[in-house]
N, C-alpha and C positions, 0 to 999 in steps of 0.2 A: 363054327357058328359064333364060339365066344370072342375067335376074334373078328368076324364081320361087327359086332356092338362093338367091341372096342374102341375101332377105328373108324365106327360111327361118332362116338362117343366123342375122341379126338375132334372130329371132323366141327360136331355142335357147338367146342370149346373154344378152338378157331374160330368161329362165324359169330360167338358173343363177344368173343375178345374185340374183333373189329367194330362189330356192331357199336359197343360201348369207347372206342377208340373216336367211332365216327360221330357219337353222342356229344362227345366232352370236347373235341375238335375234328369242326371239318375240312374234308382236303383243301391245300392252300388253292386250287383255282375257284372254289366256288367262297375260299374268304373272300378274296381279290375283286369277286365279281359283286359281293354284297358292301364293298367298301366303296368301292367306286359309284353305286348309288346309293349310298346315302346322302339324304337332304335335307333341311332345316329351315322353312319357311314364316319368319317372322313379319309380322304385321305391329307396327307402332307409333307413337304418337313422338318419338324424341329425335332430335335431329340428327340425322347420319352422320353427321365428322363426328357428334359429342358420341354416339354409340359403337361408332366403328372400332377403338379400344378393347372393349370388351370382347367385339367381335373376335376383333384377330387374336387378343389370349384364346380365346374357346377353343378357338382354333387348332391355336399350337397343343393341345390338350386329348383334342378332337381331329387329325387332318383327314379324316377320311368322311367328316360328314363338312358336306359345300351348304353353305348359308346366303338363305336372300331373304335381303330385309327389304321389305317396306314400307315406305312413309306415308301415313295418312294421318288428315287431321281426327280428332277422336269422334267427332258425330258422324264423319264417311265412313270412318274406320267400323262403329256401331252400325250402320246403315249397310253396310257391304256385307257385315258377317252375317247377318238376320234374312237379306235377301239370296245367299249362297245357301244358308241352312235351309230354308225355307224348300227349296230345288234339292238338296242333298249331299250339298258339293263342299266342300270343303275350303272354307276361306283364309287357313294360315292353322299351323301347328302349335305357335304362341303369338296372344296378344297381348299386347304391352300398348296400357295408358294412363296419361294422368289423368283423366276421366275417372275418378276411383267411382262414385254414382252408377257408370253405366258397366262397369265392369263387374258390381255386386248385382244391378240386375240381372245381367246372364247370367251368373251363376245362380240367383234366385231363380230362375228362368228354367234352370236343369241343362244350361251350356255346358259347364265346365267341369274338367275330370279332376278327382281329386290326387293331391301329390304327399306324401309323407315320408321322413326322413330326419334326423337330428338337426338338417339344421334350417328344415322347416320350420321344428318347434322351435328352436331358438330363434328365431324371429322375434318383436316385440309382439305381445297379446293386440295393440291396437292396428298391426300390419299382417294381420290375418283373419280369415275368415272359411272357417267351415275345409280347412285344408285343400282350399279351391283356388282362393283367391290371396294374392301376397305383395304385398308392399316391400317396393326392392330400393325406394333411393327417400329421401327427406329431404322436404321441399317447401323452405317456412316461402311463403307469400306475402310480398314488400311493397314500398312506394319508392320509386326511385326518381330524384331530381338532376338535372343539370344546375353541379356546382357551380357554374359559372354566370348563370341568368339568376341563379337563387341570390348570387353575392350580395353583400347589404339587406338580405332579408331576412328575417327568421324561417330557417324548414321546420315546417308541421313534424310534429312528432307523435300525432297521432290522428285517426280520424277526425274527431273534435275538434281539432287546431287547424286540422283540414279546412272541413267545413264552414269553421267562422271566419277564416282565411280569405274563400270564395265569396263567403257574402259579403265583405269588407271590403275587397280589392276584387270587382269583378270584371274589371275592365285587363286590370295585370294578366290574368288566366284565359281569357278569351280564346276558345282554340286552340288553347297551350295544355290540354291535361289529355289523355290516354289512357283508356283502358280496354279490357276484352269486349270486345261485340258477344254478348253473354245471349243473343237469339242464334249465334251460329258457330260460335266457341263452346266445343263442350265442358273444358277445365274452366272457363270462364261459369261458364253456368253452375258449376258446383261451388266456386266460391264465393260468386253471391246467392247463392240459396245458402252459404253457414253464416255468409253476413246477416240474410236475413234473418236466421233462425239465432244467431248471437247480439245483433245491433240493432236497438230499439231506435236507431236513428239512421238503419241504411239507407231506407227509402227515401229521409229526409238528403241526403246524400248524393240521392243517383237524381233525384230532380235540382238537386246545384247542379251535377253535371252537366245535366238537358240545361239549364239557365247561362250555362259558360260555353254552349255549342262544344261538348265531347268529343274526342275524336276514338270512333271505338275501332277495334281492327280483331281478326281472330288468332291471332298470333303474338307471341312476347317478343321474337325477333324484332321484325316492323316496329313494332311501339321503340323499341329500346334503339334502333337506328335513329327514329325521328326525335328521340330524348337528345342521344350523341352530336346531331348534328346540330342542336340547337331550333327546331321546327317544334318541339313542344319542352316546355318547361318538366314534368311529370309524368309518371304514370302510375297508373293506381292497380292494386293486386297484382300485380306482375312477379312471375316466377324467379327466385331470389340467386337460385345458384347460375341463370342466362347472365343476368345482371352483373354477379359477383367475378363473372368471368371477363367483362367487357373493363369493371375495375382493373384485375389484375392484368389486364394487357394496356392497360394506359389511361384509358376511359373517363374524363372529369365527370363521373358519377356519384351523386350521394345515395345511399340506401340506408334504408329506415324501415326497422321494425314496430310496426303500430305499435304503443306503447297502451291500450285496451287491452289489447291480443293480437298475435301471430298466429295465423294460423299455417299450419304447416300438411299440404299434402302429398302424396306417394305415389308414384308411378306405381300399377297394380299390372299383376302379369297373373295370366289363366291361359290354361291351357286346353282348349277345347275339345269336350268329345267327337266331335268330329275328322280331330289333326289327320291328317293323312301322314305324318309321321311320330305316333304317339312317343317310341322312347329315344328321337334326338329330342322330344320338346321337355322329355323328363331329364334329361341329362341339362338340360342349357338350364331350364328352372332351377336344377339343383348347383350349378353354378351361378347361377346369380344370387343363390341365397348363401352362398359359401361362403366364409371369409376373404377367401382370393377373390373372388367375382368382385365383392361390397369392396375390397382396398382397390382393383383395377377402374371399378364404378368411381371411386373417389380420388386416387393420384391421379387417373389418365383421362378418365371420364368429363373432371370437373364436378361429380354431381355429390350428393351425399351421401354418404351408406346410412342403410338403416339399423345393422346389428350395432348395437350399442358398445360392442367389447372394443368395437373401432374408435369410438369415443368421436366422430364426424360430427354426426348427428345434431350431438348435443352441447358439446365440449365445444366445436370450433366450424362455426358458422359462417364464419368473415365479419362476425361484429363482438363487442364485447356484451357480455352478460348483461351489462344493465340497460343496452340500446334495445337490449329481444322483446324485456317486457313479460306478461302472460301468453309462452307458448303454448299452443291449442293444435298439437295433430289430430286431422280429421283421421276419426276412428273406421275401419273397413268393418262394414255388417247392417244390419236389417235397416239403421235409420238414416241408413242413406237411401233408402227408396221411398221416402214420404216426401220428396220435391221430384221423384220420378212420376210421382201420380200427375195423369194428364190434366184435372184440376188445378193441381197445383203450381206444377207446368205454367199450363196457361196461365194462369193468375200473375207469375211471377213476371213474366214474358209481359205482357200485357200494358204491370205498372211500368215496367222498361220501356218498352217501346212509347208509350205515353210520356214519360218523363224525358225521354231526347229527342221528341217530335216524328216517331215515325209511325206507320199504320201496320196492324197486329198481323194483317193479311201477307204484308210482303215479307216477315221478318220471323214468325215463328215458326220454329222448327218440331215436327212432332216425333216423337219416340216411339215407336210402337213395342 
């Protein structure tokens, strides 16, 4: 009898051994089989050459999770993910936009799963919110000229100079200036809702525009082609590190940091409760807030980083210190949804569409 238990005994000691064998690692056919589906579904607003960089590091980090990115502008991009969730389905595992507005409202909204990690927190206190939302690159917002039509003339160096500019010479500017179509550009909408919420003289501003027939477009690409080839003199709020790249490839561009303020905003990445791949989206997030991710974002990317220990950000902008002016990074968190209310919204929409001649009906875009 005593040895029947015994070699019971044995027998129980074998069968935990495995068991916790199979705990800690499993047989290599069923790794094999969990590597080979893995996948990484991103949704974003940044242009695929400038993010593929990044990509392919993760990559090399990651080779067993396959990555697809895709591009939408940020009010599709907002628009897509609201009517998937809506159904139950799952619109992307990380969303990346400079729409930083619409990406605190999901997370307001109870989209967004939250991520924590050291170098979460090390993030800047204004490139976070609620450990939901995270600001991953620095992104001051410029006016850039064609050096070559500006020649003989003084470039504005600020709104103000802008503007007296326009009403001075408004025959010079005629069709010649560019900026975001802000009823169907979401990054354009956010940065004229900080104009208006910073400049007692936007509004004075976006009706010189309407007065010099505007040319608005939803994209910084576009504007920044028709700068280069000479089809417009300027463009107003246009995203600074697209710009700083067309200089360094040859580019006869001037860039100017409003000397008022700069405002500076942040590709904001969340990662949705709904991912249908929740830990590649926590592994990619936590490479992008990584110091490798932020230098790959900055030598390869073009864009800025936002960890400070890189000194991008701050330190080397593509301008010197006294062109920046008062920088103003738009801070991630609650007040960015007082230009999300559909009041406000509209209202802002409204005086736009009124000041470059168009009717509210065909042009404003609503949020839900």
């Amino acid at each position: 009898m005593k040895r029947v238990v015994v070699m019971a005994f044995a027998a129980a000691l074998v069968g935990l051994a495995l068991l916790l064998s199979w705990s800690v690692k499993p047989p290599p056919v069923v790794e094999s089989r969990q590597a080979r589906s893995r996948e990484l579904v991103i949704v974003s607003t940044t242009d695929t050459a400038v993010f593929a960089p990044v990509i392919e590091d993760f990559r090399r980090l990651h080779p067993d999770i396959q990555v697809r990115y895709r591009l939408m502008d940020a009010e599709p991009l907002h628009a897509h993910f609201l009517s998937q969730a809506r159904i139950g389905k799952s619109a992307g595992d990380l969303l990346l936009s400079t729409s930083m507005d619409l990406q605190v409202k999901l997370v307001n909204d109870g989209y967004a799963a939250p991520h924590f990690s050291e170098n979460a927190a090390a993030s800047p206190q204004w490139a976070q919110w609620r450990n939901e939302a995270f600001g991953i690159t620095f992104e001051p917002v410029v006016m850039v000229f064609n050096s070559d039509l500006m020649r003989g003339r003084p470039i504005p160096a600020s709104r103000s100079e802008l503007l007296a500019d326009l009403r001075r010479d408004p025959g010079f500017w005629r069709k010649r200036v560019g900026t975001y179509d802000i009823a169907r550009s979401g990054v354009g909408y956010l940065v004229a809702s900080q104009d208006a919420r910073l400049n007692s003289d936007a509004a004075v501003l976006v009706d010189a525009f309407g007065d010099i027939g505007v040319v608005a477009n939803e994209n910084t690409w576009p504007l920044l082609d028709m700068i280069e080839q000479g089809k417009l003199v300027m463009g107003y709020n246009l995203l600074g590190s697209y710009a700083r790249k067309r200089v360094e490839d040859g580019a006869r561009l001037t860039i100017v940091y409003p000397q008022e303020y700069t405002l500076a905003i942040s590709r904001t990445a969340i990662i949705p409760r709904s991912a249908a791949n929740p830990v590649e989206a926590h592994l990619f997030m936590e490479y992008l807030l990584s110091l490798r991710g932020q230098k790959v974002l900055t030598d390869r990317g073009q864009l800025n980083a936002v960890r400070t220990e890189l000194d991008g950000p701050y330190l080397d902008m593509g301008a010197r210190a006294a062109q920046i002016g008062l920088l103003k990074p738009i801070a991630l968190g609650p007040g960015l949804l007082v230009y999300q209310d559909q009041r406000k919204r509209t209202e802002l929409l409204e005086s736009w569409n009124t000041s470059i001649g168009r009717t509210t009906a065909n042009s404003v875009v609503s949020v839900q």
